[in-house]
N, C-alpha and C positions, 0 to 999 in steps of 0.2 A: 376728792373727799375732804383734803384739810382748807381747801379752799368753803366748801358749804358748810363745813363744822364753823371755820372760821367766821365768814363772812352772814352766814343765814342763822345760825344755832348761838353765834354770839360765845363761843365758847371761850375759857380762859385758857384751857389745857387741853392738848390733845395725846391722848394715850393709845401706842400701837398695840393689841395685842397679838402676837407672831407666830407662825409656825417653821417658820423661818430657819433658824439654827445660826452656829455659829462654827466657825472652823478653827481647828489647835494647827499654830504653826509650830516650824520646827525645831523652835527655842519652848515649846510647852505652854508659851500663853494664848491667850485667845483674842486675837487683834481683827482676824476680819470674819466673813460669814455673811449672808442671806439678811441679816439681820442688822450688820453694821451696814451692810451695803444701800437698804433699803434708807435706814438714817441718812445717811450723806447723801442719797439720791429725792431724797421729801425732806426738804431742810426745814419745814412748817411740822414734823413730827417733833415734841417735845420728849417724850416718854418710847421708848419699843422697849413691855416685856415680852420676852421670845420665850420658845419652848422647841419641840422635836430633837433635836441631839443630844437632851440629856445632860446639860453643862450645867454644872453648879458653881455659879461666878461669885468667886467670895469681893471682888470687887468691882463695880462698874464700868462697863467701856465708857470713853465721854468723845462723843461724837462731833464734829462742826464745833467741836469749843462749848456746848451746850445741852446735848442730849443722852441723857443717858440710855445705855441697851440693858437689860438685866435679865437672868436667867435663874432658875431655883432650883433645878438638876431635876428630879425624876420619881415619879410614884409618890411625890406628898412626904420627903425622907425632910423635906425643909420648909421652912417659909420666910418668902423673902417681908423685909422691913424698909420700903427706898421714902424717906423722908427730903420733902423739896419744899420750898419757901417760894415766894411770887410776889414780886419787886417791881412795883411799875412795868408790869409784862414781863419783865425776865424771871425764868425760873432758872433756880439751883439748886443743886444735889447737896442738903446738906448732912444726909449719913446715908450706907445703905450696907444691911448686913444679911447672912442669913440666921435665920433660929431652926434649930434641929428639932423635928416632932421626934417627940419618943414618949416611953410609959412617964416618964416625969411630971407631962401635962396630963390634970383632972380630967376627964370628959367633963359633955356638956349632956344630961338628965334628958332636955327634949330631943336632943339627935339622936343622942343611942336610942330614944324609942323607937327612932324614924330607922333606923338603921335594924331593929330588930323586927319590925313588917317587912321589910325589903327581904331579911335573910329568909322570911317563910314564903314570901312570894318566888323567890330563886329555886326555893329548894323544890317549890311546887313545877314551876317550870323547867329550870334547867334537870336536877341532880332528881327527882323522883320517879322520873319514869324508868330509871335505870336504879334502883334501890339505896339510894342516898339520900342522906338530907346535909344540907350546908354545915353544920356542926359535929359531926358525926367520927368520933375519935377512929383511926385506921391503924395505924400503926406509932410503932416507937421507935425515934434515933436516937443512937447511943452518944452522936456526935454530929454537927452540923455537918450538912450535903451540900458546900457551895458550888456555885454556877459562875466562877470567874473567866471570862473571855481571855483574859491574859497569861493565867495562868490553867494553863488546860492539866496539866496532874492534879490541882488539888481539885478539878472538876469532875473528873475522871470517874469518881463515886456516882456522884447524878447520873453521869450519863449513860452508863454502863447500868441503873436503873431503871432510868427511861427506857434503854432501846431494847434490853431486856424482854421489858414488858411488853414490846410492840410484838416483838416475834413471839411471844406465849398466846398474845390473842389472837394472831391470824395465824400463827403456824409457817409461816413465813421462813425463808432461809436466812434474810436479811432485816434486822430493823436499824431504822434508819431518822437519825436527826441532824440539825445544825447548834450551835452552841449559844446562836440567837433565836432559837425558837422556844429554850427554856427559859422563863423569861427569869423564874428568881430561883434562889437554892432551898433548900430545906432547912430551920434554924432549930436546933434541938431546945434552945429556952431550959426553962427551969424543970419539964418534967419530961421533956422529950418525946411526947405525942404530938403526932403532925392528924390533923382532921382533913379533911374533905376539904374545905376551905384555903387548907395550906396545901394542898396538892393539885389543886384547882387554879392556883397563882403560879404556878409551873409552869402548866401548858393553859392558858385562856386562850389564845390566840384564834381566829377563823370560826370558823362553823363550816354546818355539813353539806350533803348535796341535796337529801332529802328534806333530814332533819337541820332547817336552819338555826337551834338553837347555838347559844355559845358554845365555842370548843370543836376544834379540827376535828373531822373524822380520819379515819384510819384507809389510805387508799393502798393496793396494791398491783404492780406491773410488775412484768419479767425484763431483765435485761442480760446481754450477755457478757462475759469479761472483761473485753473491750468497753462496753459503753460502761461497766460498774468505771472502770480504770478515769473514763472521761467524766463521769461525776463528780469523780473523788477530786480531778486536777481541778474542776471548776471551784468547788469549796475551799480549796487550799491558794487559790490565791485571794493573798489578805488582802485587806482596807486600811491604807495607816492610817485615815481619822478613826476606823474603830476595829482594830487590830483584835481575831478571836472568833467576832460572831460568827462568819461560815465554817469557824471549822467542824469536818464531818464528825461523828460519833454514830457507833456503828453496834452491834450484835449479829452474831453468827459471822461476823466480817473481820479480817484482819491484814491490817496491808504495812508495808515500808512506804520513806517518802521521802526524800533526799530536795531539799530546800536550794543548795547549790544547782541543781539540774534547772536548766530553759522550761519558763511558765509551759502549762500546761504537758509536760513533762519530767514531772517531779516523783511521781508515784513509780516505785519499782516493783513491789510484788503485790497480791493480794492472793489469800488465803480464807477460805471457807470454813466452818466450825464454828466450834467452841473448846475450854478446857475439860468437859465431860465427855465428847466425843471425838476432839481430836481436830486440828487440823490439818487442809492439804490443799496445797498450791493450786490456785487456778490459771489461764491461759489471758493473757489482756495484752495480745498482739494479733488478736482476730482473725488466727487460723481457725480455733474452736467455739463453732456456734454455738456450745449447751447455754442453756439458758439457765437462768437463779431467782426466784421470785425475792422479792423487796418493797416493804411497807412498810410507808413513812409521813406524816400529818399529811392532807390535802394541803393544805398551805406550802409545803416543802414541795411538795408534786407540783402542783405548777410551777413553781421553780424551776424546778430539774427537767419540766417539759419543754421549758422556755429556754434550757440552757444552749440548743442549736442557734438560737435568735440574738441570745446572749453575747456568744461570743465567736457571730458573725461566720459560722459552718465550720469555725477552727476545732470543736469539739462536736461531734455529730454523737446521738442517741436515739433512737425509736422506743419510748415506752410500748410494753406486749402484752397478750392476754397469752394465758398455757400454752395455745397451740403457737405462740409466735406471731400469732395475726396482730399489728399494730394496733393500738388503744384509738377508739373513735374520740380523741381528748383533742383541743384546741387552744393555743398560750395566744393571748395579746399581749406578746412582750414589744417595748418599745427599745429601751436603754439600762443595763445593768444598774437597781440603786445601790448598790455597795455604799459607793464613795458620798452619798447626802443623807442618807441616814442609818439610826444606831438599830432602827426595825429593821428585821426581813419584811421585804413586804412582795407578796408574789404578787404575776402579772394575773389582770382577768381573764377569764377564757371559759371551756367547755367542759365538762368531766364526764368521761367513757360513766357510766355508772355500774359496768362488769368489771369496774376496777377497787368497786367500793368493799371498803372489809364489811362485813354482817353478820350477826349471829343472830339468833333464834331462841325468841323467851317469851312462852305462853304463848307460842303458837304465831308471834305475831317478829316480822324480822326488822331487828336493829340496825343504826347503823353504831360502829366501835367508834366510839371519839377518843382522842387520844389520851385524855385524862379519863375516863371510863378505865382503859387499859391500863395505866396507872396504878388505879386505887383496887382494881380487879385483883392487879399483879402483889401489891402490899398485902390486901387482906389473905392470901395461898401462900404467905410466907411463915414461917413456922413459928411459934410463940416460945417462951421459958416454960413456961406453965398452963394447965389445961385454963382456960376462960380468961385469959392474960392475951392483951394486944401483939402481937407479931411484931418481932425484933427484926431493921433494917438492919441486912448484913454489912459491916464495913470491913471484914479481913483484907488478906491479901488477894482471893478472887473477885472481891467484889467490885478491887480495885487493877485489878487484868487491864493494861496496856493495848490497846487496839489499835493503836496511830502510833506505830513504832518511829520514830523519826533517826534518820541514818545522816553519814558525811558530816 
C-alpha cells in the first residue's frame, strides 16, 4: 500500500490510520504496542494515528528516528493537534499536544442541527417503542455514580444499580454484570438529572436476538454453585494492560475471594440473597445440583458461554433452561481478548432464544435490553415529592459490598 501511495498517487505523506493500540510497560510509559510495531515494520509510514486501547499520549512515540505514532484516548474527551513541516521529503514532528473538549468550547449552530434530527430519528428507532424519547429527564443523582475499573468501591454505587435492575426485570435470583460492560458512570452536573441519553451511554453495547436495535438484551440461564463459583474465577483474573474491566458485579449474589489463593481458585464462598431477605450460603464444590437462574446483557452471555473455550476445559459450565436441559446456545470463541483490548468483546455464536428475557406490552412480546431495565428500574424508584423525579439512592445500602475481598 505505501509502495502505490508512493509510487502511483505521487503522495507527499503517508498517514496510518490504526486500530492498533499500544501497550503500558512496566515503568507506566508506552514504548511498544501494535502500533509502534507496525511503524518500524513499514518504515515508508510517516504518520500512525492509532486508536483501540484507549491511550491518551500526551507525548508522541518517534519511531525509526522519524515517525510519529499518536493517540487521543477515548470517546472524543480530546483532540489531538500533531503539527509536521516537509523539508525536501523529510517530515518533522514539530509540536503535538492534546486539547480537552469540554463545555469551554462554543458549539457549531449547523451541527447541533444535524445532531438534533439524529436525536429524533433515535428516539424513533431505538428508545420509542419502549416508551422513551432520547431527552427524556428519568431520575436525579444526588452525587456522581463513577464507573472506575481500578477503583471498584467507589464503583460500587453503579453497579449495585445496574445489576439491581437486571434482577427486578426478569425476576431472576442473580443479576449479573462486568465492570467493562458499563461503559461510563453517571455525572451529577449542575442539577443532577440523568435523561435517557445519560443512561443510554451506560449500557450501549450489543443488541438483541430478535430485536437488532442498539443495546444488549437481557438473557437468562440456570447454573449451579459450582459453575456460578467457575464464572466468578474466570472474571477475577485481571488484565494488567487493563486491570478492573472483568471484574464481576453481581445482585442477589454475594461471594468472598482471596487474591492469594492459585488462579482460578480464588473465590471461597458464595452466598444467595439480598439485605431485605437475607442471605445464606451456597454449596460450590459440586456435591449440590440446585440450580439458581442468572441474567446478564447477551454480550456478557457469550462470554460466559465461551468461558469452557476460554480457559481450555480448566473451568467447565453448561448454561440451562429451568428444567436443567442445557441452552441450545453456541460460542465461536477463539482466544481470550483480555490482554489486547480495553473492550469486552464477546465471541460470535448462537443464542438458545428460551434464554431471552421478554416481557409483554400491548399484547405484543418484548425483548428487555439492558438499558430498557435500567431506566424501568430509575423511574419505580421513589421521588421527595409527589410529580418530582425519583431520587438515586446513594446510602450505605446502595452502596452494599458484594465482592467481599479476604487474605
Amino acid at each position: 500500500m505505501v509502495k502505490l501511495l508512493r509510487e502511483q498517487e505521487q503522495v507527499e505523506v503517508v498517514i496510518c490510520l490504526s486500530h492498533g493500540g499500544l501497550d503500558k510497560g512496566q515503568d507506566g510509559r508506552f514504548t511498544d504496542g501494535e502500533d509502534v510495531r507496525l511503524a518500524k515494520a513499514v518504515p515508508g509510514i510517516d504518520v500512525v494515528i492509532g486508536g483501540h486501547t484507549h491511550t491518551a499520549l500526551e507525548e508522541a512515540i518517534i519511531v525509526n528516528g522519524h515517525t510519529p505514532v499518536v493517540q487521543t484516548g477515548k470517546y472524543g474527551e480530546s483532540l489531538g493537534e500533531l503539527v509536521l513541516s516537509l523539508d525536501g521529503g523529510k517530515l518533522k514532528v514539530e509540536s503535538y499536544k492534546l486539547l480537552p473538549i469540554d463545555d469551554t468550547i462554543v458549539g457549531d449552530r449547523a451541527i447541533a442541527d444535524e445532531i438534533t434530527k439524529i436525536q429524533k430519528a433515535v428516539t424513533e428507532v431505538v428508545f420509542a417503542s419502549r416508551g422513551y424519547r432520547i431527552d427524556q429527564p428519568l431520575a436525579v443523582a444526588p452525587r456522581d455514580l463513577p464507573n472506575t475499573f481500578t477503583d471498584i468501591a467507589a464503583s460500587t454505587l453503579l453497579a449495585n444499580l445496574v445489576t439491581d435492575s437486571f434482577r427486578k426485570a426478569t425476576t431472576a435470583d442473580i443479576g449479573l454484570t462486568a465492570n467493562g460492560l458499563m461503559r461510563t458512570g453517571l455525572t451529577r452536573g449542575k442539577s443532577g438529572v440523568q435523561t435517557v441519553y445519560d443512561v443510554f451511554a451506560v449500557a450501549p453495547l450489543g443488541a438483541g436476538v430478535v430485536d437488532t436495535t442498539a443495546g444488549s438484551t437481557l438473557v437468562t440461564a440456570y447454573f449451579t454453585g459450582r459453575e456460578l463459583k467457575g464464572l466468578l474465577e474466570f472474571c477475577l483474573v485481571d488484565s494488567p494492560a487493563h486491570p478492573g474491566e472483568y471484574f464481576p458485579r453481581a445482585s442477589g449474589l454475594r461471594f468472598r475471594y482471596d487474591k492469594s489463593r492459585p488462579m482460578f481458585d480464588v473465590v471461597t464462598a458464595i452466598e444467595i440473597g439480598d439485605l431485605d431477605r437475607g442471605y445464606r450460603a451456597i454449596d460450590i464444590t459440586g456435591k449440590d445440583q440446585r440450580l439458581f437462574s442468572l441474567s446478564c446483557p447477551l454480550y456478557l452471555g457469550m462470554i460466559i458461554l465461551a468461558i469452557p473455550k476460554y480457559t481450555k476445559g480448566k473451568l467447565t459450565l453448561v448454561p440451562k433452561n429451568k428444567d436443567g436441559e442445557p441452552l441450545k446456545s453456541k460460542s465461536e470463541a477463539l482466544d481470550t481478548p483480555r490482554g489486547s483490548t480495553p473492550d469486552l468483546l464477546p465471541p460470535m455464536g448462537t443464542v438458545d432464544k428460551g434464554s431471552v428475557a421478554t416481557v409483554s406490552e400491548k399484547g405484543a412480546i418484548r425483548e428487555i435490553k439492558e438499558w430498557q431495565a435500567i431506566m424501568d428500574y430509575l423511574r419505580s424508584l421513589p421521588a421527595k415529592n409527589a410529580g418530582e423525579l425519583p431520587i438515586i439512592p446513594v446510602n450505605e445500602r446502595a452502596t452494599e459490598v458484594r465482592a467481599i475481598k479476604v487474605g
